[in-house]
C-alpha positions as CSV (number, residue, x, y, z in Angstrom):
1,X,30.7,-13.8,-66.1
2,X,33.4,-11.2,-66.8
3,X,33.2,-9.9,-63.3
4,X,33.2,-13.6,-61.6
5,X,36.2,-14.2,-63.7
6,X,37.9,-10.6,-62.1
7,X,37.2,-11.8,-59.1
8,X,38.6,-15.4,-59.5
9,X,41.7,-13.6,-60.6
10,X,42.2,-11.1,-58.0
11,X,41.3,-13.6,-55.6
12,X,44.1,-15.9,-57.1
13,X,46.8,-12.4,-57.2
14,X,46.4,-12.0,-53.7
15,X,46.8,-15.4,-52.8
16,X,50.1,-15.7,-54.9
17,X,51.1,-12.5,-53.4
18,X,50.2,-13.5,-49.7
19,X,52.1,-16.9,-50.6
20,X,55.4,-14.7,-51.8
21,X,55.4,-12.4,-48.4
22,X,55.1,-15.7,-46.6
23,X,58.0,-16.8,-48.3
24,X,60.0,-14.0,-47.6
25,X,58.9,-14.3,-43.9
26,X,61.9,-15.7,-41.4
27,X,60.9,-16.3,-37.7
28,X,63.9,-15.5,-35.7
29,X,63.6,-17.1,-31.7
30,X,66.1,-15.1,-29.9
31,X,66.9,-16.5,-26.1
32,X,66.0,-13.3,-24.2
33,X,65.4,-10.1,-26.2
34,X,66.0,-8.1,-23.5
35,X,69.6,-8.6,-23.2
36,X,71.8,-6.2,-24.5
37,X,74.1,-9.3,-25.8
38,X,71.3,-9.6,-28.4
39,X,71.0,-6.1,-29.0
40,X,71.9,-6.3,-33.1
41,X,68.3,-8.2,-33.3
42,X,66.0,-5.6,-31.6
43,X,67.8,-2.6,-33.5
44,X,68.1,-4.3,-36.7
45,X,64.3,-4.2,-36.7
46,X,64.3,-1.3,-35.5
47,X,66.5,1.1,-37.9
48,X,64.8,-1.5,-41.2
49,X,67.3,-2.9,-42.2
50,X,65.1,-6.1,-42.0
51,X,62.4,-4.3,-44.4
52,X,65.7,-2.4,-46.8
53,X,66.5,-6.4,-47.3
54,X,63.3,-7.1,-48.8
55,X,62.6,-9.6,-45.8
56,X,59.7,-9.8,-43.2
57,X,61.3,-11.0,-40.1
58,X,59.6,-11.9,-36.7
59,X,61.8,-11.6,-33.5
60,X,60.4,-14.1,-30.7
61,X,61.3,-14.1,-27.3
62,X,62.7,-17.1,-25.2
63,X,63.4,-17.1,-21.5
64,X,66.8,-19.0,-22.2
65,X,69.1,-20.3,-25.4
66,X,68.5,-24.2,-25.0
67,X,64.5,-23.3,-25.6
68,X,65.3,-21.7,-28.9
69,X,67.0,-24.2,-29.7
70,X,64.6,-27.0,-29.7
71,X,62.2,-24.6,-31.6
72,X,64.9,-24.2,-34.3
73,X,65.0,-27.9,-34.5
74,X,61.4,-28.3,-34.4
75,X,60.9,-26.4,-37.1
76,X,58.9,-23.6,-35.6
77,X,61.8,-21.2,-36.6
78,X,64.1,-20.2,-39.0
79,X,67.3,-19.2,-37.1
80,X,68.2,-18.5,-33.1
81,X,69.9,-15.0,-31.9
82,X,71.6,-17.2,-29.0
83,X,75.0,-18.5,-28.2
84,X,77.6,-19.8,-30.4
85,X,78.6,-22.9,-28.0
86,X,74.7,-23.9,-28.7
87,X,76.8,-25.0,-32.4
88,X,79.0,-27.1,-30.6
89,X,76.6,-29.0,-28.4
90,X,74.1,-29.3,-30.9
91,X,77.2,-31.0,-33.6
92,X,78.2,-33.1,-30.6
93,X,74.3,-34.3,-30.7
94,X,74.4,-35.4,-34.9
95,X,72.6,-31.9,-35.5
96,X,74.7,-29.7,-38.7
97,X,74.0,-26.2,-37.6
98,X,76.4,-22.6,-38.0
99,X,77.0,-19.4,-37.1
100,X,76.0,-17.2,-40.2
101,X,77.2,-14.1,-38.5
102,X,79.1,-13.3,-35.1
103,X,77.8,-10.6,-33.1
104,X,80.3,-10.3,-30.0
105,X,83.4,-11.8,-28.7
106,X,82.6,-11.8,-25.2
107,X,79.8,-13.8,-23.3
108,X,78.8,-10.0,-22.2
109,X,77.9,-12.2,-19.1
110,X,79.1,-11.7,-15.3
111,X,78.5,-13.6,-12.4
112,X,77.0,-12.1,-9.6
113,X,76.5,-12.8,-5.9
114,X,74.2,-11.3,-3.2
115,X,75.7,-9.1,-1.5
116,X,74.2,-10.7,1.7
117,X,76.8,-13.3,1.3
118,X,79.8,-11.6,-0.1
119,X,81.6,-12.3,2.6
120,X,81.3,-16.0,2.1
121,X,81.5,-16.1,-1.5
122,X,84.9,-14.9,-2.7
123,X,85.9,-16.6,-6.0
124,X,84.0,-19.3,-7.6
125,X,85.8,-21.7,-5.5
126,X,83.3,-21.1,-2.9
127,X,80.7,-22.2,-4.8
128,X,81.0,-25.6,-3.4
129,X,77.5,-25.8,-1.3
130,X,75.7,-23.0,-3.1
131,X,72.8,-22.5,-5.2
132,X,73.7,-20.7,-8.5
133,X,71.2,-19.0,-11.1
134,X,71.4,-19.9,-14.3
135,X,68.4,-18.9,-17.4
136,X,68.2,-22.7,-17.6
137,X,69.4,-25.9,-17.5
138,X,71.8,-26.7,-20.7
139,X,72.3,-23.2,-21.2
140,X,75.7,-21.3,-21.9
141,X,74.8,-19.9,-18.5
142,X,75.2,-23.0,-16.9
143,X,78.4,-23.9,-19.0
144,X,80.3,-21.1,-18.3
145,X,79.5,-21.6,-14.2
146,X,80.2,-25.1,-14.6
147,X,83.5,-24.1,-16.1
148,X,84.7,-21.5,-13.8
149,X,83.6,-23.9,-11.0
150,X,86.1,-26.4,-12.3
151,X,88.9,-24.3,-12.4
152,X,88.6,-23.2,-8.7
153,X,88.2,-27.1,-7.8
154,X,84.5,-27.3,-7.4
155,X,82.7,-30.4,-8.8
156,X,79.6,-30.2,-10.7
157,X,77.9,-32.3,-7.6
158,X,79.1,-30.1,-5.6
159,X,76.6,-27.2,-6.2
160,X,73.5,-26.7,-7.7
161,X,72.2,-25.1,-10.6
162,X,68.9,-23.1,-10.4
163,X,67.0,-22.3,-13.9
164,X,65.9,-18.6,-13.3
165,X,65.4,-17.2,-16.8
166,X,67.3,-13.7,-17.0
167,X,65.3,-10.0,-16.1
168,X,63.0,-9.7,-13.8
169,X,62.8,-13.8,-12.9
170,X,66.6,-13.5,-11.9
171,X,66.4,-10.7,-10.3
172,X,63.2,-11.9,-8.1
173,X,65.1,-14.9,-7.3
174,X,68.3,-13.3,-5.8
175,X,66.1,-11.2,-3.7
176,X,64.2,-13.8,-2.4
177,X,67.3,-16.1,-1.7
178,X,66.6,-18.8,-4.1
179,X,70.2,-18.6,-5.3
180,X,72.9,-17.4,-3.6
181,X,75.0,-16.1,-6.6
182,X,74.1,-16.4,-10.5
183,X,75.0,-15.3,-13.8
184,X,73.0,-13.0,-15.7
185,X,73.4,-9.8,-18.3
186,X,72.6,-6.3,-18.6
187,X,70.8,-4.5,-18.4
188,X,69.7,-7.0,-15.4
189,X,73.1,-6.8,-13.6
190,X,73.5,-3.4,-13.5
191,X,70.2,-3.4,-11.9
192,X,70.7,-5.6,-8.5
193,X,74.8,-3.6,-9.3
194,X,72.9,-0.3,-8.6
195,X,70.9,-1.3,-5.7
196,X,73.2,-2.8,-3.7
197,X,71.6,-6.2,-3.6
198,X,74.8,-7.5,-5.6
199,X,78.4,-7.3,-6.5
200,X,80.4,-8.7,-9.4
201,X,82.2,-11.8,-8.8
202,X,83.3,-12.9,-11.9
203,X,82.8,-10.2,-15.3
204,X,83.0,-11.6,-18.5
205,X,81.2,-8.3,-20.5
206,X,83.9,-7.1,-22.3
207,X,86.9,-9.1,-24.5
208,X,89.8,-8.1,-21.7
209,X,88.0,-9.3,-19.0
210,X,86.4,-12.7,-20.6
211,X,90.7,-13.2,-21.4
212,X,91.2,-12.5,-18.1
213,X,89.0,-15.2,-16.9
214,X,89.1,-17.7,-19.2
215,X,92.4,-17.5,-21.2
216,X,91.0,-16.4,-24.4
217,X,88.1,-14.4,-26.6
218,X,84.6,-16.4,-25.9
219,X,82.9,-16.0,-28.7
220,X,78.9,-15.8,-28.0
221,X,76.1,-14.3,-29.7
222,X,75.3,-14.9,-32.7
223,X,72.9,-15.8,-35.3
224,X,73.2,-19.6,-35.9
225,X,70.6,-21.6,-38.4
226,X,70.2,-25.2,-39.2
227,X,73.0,-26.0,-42.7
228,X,70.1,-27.8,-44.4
229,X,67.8,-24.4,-44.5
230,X,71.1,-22.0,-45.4
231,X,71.7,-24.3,-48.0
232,X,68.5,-24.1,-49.7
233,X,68.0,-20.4,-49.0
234,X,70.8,-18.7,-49.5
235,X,69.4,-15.5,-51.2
236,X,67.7,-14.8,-47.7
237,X,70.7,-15.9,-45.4
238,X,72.7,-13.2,-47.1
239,X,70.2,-10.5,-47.2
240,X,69.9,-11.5,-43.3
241,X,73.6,-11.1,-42.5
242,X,73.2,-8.3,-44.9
243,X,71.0,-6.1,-42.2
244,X,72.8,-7.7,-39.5
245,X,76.4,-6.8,-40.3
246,X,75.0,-3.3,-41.2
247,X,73.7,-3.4,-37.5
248,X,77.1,-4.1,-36.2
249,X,78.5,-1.0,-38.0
250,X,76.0,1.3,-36.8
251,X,76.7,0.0,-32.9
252,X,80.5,0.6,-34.0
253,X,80.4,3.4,-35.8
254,X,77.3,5.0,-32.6
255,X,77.8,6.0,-29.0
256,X,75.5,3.8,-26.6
257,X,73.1,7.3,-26.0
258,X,72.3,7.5,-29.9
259,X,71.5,3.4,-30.0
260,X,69.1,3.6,-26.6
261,X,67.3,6.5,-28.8
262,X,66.7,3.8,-31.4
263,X,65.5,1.2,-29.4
264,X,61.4,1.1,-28.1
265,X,61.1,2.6,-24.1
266,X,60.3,-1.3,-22.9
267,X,63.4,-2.1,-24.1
268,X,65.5,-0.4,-21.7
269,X,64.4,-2.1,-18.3
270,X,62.7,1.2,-17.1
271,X,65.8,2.9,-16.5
272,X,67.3,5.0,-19.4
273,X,70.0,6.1,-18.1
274,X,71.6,3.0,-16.6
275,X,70.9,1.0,-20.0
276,X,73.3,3.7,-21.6
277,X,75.7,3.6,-19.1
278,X,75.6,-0.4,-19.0
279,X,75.8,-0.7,-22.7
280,X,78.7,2.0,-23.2
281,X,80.9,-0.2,-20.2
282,X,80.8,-3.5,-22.1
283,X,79.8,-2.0,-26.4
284,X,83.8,-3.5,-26.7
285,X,82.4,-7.0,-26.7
286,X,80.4,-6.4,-30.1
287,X,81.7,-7.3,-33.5
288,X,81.9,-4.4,-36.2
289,X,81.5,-6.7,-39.0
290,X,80.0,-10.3,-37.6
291,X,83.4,-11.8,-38.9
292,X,84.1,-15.2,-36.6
293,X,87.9,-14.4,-34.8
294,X,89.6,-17.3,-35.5
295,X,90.9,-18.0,-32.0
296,X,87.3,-17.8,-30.3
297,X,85.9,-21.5,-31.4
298,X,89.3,-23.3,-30.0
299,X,88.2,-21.5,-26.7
300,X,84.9,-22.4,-26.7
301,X,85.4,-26.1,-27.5
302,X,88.3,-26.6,-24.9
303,X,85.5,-24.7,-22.5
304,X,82.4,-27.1,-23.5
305,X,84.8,-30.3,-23.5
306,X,85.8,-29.8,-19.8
307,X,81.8,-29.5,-18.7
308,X,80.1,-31.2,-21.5
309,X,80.3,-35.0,-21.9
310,X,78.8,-35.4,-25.2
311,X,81.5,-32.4,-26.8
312,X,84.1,-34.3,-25.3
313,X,83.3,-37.6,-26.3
314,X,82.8,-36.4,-30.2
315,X,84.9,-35.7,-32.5
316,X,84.4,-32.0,-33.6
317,X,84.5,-30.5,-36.9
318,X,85.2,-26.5,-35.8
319,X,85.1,-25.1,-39.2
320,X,81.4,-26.4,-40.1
321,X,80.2,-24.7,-36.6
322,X,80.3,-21.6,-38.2
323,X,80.9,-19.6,-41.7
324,X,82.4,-16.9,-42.6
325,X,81.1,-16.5,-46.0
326,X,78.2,-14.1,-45.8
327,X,79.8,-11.7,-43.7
328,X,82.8,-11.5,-46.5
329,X,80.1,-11.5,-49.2
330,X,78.1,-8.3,-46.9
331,X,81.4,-6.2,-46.8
């Protein structure tokens, strides 16, 4: 009996045990893991900091930032490593998520065209006609093209928009002429850059140049969650920001050849070499402390209320698209 009761009990310890890591377990969907714009999330994990918090995090892939967010709102995760406008849009929809912690003030994004068609394609005002990658439909992607196609005169109905995911799906469509010209990141641009198959048309990967083009810092990655779940764990938001704002130092404080040595060989799109030279060209765009610059959400909104009906027909509440509190708290 003595032994059936020890085993009851152990049985019942590692239960409560298995329950605890469970809780401490935060499923993070990140809209292309790949990208170096979401670099903090890979070498976060990477250097545990995750596991230095106490936490158990899962990073999961998705091919573009509208799919992670319908799993956030699903349920199926616990925060998105995607794009701050995703706040905005979602707010405009009734939904009350925030930026916890800002990882770059530059979309780290740049539009390319094939070079097949340089010629034709100038600016974005010859978009008018063309087919135009974008990793999906709803996507910053396809806000920011939308928006720089309105500047140069180009209606939305003007040109299409192809969903093409980013990496390899991009770069497979550009070569097989199912778009004409798209926006993408690196290390996927420098790719088609180094080639030949492309050239820039439009670079928005570091703060001067997204100014440049669109009259002001664009705030983008970052790591938003729904205000309901921060609300009711706040312990584990901070320890998150916690490992992430320690991440943003070490990118600061690193050249990009000591971060590639961090990060897992798969990571680096086969080519070493260009990853490094691709992430020291545009490392200006990341944050050193995740701290939201206050002139970024004006831009974004003015940006998402020229190309987004719903953003323009709200009434939005900037300060609850994002906090500042965590990051303060981290320092």
């Amino acid at each position: 009996m003595r032994q059936t009761t020890l085993r009851v009990l152990g049985a019942i310890l590692i239960a409560l045990a298995a329950r605890a890591r469970a809780a401490d377990r935060i499923v993070l969907i990140v809209g292309g893991i790949e990208k170096q714009i979401y670099l903090p999330a890979r070498l976060a994990d990477q250097l545990g900091y995750f596991r230095e918090q106490g936490l158990e995090v899962e990073l999961m892939s998705e091919p573009s930032g509208i799919n992670a967010e319908d799993m956030l709102l699903s349920g199926a995760a616990q925060g998105v490593i995607g794009a701050y406008d995703h706040t905005i849009d979602l707010q405009a929809k009734g939904k009350a998520v925030q930026s916890v912690v800002q990882f770059s003030i530059a979309p780290g994004e740049v539009e390319l065209v094939a070079t097949r068609l340089a010629k034709q394609i100038k600016s974005p005002a010859d978009f008018k006609g063309r087919r135009l990658g974008v990793t999906g439909l709803g996507s910053s992607t396809s806000f920011l093209t939308q928006y720089l196609a309105i500047l140069h005169d180009v209606k939305a109905g003007e040109m299409t928009l192809v969903p093409t995911g980013s990496g390899s799906t991009f770069i497979a469509a550009m070569r097989q002429s199912r778009i004409d010209a798209g926006m993408t990141t690196e290390p996927t641009a420098s790719r088609l850059l180094t080639t030949g198959e492309a050239q820039v048309l439009v670079d928005l990967r570091t703060p001067e140049a997204t100014h440049k083009a669109l009259g002001g810092l664009y705030p983008f990655a970052c790591l938003y969650m729904e205000g309901a779940w921060i609300n009711g764990h706040r312990t584990e938001t901070q320890k998150l920001v916690n490992a992430f704002v320690k991440t943003l130092r070490y990118i600061s404080e690193h050249s990009a050849a000591e971060i590639a040595a961090q990060l897992p060989e798969r990571y680096l799109a086969g080519d070493k070499a260009l990853y490094i030279q691709s992430l020291a060209s545009s490392k200006s765009m990341f944050t050193p402390d995740g701290v939201m610059p206050p002139s970024g959400p004006p831009t974004v909104l003015k940006i998402l209320s020229r190309v987004n009906r719903r953003v323009r027909e709200r009434q939005i509440d900037l300060p609850r698209t994002y906090t500042t509190e965590f990051v303060n708290a981290a320092k």
